[in-house]
C-alpha positions as CSV (number, residue, x, y, z in Angstrom):
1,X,-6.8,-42.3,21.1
2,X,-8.4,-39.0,22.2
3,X,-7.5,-35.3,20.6
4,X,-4.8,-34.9,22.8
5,X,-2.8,-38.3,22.0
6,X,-3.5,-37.6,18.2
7,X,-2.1,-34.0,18.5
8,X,1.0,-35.5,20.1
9,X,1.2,-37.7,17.0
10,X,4.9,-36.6,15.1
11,X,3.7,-38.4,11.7
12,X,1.6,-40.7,10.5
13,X,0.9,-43.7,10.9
14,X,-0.4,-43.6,14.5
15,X,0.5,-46.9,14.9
16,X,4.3,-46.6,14.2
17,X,5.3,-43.1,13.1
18,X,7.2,-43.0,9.8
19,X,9.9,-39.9,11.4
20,X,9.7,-38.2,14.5
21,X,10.1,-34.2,15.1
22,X,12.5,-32.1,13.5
23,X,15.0,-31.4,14.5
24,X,17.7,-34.0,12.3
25,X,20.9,-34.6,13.0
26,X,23.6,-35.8,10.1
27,X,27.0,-36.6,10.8
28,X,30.0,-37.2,8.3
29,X,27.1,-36.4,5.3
30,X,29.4,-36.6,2.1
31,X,28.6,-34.8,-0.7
32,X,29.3,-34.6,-4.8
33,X,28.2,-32.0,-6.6
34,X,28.7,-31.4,-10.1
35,X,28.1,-27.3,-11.5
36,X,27.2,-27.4,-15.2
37,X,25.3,-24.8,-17.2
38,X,21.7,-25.6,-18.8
39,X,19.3,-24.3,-20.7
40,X,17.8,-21.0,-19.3
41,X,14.3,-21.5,-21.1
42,X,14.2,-25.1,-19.0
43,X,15.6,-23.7,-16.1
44,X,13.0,-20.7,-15.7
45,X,10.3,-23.8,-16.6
46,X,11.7,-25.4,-13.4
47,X,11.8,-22.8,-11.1
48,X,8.7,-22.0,-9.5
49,X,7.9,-17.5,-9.3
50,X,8.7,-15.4,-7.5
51,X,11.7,-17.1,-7.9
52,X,14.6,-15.6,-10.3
53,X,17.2,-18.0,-11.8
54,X,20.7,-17.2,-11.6
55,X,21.7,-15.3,-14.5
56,X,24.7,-17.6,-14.7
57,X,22.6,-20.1,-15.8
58,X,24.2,-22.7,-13.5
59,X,22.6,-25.6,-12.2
60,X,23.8,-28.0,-9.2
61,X,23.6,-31.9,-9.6
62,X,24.3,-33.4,-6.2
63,X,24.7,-36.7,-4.5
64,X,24.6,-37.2,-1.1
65,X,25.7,-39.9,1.6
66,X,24.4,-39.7,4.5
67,X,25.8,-42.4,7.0
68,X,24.2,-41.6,9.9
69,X,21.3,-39.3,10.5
70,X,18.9,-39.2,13.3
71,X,15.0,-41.0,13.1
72,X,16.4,-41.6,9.5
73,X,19.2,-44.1,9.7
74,X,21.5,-44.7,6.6
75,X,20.7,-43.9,3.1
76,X,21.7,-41.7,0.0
77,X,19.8,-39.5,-2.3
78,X,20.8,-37.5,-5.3
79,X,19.2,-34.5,-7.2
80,X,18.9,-31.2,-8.6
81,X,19.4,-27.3,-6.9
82,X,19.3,-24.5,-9.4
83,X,20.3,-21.1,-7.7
84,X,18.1,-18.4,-7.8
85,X,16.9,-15.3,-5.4
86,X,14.2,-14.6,-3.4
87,X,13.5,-10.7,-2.9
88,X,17.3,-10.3,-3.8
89,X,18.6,-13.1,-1.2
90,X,20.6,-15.4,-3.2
91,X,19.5,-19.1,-2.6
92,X,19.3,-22.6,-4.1
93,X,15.9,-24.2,-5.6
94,X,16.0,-27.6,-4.1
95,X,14.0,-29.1,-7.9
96,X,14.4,-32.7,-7.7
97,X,15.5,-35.8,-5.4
98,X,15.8,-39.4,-5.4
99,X,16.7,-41.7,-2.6
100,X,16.3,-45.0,-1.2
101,X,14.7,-44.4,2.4
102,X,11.1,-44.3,3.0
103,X,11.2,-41.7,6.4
104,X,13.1,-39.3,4.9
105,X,10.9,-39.2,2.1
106,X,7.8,-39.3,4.0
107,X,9.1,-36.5,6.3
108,X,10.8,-34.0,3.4
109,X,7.5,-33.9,1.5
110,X,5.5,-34.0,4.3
111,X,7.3,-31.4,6.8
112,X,9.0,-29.1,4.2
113,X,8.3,-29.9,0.6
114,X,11.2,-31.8,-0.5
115,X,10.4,-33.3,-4.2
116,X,11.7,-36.4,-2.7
117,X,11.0,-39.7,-5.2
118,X,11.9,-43.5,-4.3
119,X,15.3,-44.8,-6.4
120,X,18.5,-46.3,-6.1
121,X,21.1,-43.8,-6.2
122,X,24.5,-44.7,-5.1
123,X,28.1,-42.6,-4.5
124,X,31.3,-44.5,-4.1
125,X,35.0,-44.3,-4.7
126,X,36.1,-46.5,-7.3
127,X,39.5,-46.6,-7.7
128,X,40.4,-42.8,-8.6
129,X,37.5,-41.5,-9.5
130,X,34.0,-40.3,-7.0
131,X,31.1,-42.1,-9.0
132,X,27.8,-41.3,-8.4
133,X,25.4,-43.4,-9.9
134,X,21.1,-43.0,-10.5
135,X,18.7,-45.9,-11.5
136,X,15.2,-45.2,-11.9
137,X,12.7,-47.8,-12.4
138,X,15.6,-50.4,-13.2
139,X,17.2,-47.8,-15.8
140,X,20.2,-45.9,-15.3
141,X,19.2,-42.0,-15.6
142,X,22.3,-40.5,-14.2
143,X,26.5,-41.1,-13.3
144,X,28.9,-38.5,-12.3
145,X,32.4,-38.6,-12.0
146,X,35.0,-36.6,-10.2
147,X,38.6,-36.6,-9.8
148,X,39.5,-37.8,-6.1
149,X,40.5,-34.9,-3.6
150,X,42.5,-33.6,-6.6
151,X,42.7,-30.1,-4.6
152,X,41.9,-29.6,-1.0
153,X,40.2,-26.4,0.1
154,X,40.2,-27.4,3.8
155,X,42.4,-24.6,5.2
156,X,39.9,-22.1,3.1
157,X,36.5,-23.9,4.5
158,X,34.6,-20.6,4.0
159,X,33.0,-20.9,0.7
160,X,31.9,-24.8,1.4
161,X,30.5,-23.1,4.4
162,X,28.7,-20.4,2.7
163,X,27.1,-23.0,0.7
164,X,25.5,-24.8,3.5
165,X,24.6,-21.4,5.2
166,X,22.5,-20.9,2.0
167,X,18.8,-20.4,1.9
168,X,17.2,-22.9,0.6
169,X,13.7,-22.7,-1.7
170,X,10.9,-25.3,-1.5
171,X,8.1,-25.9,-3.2
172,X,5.5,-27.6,-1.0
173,X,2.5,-28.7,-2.4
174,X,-0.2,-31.3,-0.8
175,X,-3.7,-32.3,-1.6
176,X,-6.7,-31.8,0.8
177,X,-8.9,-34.9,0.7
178,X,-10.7,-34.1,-2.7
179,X,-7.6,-34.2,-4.4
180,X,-7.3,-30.4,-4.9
181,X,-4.5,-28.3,-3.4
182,X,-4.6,-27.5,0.4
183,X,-1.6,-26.5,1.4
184,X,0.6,-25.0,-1.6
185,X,3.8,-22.9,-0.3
186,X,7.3,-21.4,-0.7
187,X,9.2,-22.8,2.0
188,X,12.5,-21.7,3.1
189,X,15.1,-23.6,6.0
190,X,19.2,-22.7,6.8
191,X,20.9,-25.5,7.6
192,X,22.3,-25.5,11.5
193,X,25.4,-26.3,13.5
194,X,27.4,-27.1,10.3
195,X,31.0,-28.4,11.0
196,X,33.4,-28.8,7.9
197,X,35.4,-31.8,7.9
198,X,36.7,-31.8,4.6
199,X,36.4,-30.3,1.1
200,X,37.9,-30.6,-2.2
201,X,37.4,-29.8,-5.6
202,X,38.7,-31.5,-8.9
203,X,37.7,-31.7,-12.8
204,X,33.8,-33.8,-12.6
205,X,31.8,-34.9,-15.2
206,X,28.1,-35.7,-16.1
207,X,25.8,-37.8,-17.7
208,X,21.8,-37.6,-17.5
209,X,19.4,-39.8,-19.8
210,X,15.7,-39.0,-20.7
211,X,13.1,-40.7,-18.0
212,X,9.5,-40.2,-17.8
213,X,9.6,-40.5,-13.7
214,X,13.0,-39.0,-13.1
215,X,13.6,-36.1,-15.3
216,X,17.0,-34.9,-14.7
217,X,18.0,-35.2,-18.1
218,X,14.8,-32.0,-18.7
219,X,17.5,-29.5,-17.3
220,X,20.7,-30.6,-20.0
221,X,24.5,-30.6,-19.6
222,X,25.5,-27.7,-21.9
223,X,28.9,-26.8,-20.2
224,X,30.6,-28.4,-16.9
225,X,31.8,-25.6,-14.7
226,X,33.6,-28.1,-12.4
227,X,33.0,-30.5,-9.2
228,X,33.0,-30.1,-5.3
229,X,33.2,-32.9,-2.6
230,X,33.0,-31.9,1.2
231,X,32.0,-34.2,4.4
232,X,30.4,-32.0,7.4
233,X,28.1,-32.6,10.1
234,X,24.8,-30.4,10.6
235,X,21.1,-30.4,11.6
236,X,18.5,-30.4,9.6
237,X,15.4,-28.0,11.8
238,X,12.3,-27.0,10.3
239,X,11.2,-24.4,8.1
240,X,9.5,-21.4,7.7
241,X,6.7,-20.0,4.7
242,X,8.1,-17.7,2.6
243,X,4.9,-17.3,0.4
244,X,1.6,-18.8,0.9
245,X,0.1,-19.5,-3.1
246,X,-3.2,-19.8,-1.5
247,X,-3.7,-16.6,-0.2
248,X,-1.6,-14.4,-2.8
């Protein structure tokens, strides 16, 4: 290969690229997101300055389907947004995620920063109730329930929208070839071309269990504000630096 082919390159390996270019589409992406308040001490612990938590102390576990998505195929993941602001712009801290697909792990650490971890996370409807499951290293380290479509907010689709339109806070960090930082940022992306094709909210619930390797449980359930479940399509583009830790 000469410089030209290798700058060409979309990801590594050469060979067979793990993802190509953003940017990603995802059609009928479901999600499940259970609101609870934490801890502020371990929320402030989690959220990387110049970040400011919410004062609500409110923290956002999600799962997420994704059925169809483009150079990424079909997989789910689940994890942790805290919101916060940046400079006074409200947005979500995207803290942890877990999911069972190797190219969109490879390409949400790689291209943005996503803290994305190999698991088997899992959301289904079983029987009345939205379950969304976590195991970890053959453990089970998180299950959420919701109450199925109990109200539909469909004809008022402007606050699930607003909630996709929301920044959303990275924190990208990955080694030069000694092993010490090289590229350490606060990355920011808005999702694109959103479509709303459902949304509903209901009574949820939440469980998380202490793990070494998947701390969810380090952020704890203190009070459950409620749950949201919406299905939209959208694109996933890249992202720009919001602060550069190696030059401030």
């Amino acid at each position: 290969m000469n410089r030209d082919q290798i700058l060409r390159l979309s990801s590594m390996p050469a060979a067979s690229p793990s993802y190509p270019l953003p940017p990603f589409r995802f059609v009928n992406r479901e999600f499940m997101i259970v609101i609870y308040e934490s801890d502020p001490e371990a929320i402030r612990a989690a959220v990387p300055e110049p970040l400011v938590p919410d004062p609500s102390n409110q923290v956002f576990y999600e799962w997420i389907r994704m059925p169809d998505s483009s150079g990424f195929g079909d997989y789910t993941e689940t994890g942790i947004a805290i919101p916060c602001s940046y400079e006074g712009t409200p947005c979500n801290f995207v803290s942890q995620m877990y999911l069972d697909d190797d190219p969109p792990i490879a390409a949400g650490r790689e291209i943005w920063g996503f803290p994305k971890k190999y698991a088997n996370p899992k959301l289904e409807v079983v029987k009345d109730t939205l379950t969304g499951t976590l195991d970890y290293a053959g453990q089970r380290v998180a299950m959420g329930t919701m109450a199925y479509k109990h109200e539909n907010l469909s004809r008022h689709p402007s606050k699930t929208m607003a909630s996709l339109r929301k920044l959303q806070c990275l924190l990208k960090v990955i080694p030069d070839v000694d092993g010490r930082p090289k590229i350490a940022q606060l990355v920011g992306l808005h999702l694109t071309e959103i479509t709303v094709k459902g949304s509903w909210s209901g009574p949820a619930r939440l469980h998380l269990v202490p793990h070494v390797n998947a701390p969810v449980a380090d952020l704890p359930v203190r009070k459950i504000v409620g749950g949201r479940h919406f299905v939209a399509d959208l694109t996933l583009p890249g992202g720009h630096v919001l602060l550069d830790y190696m030059k401030s």
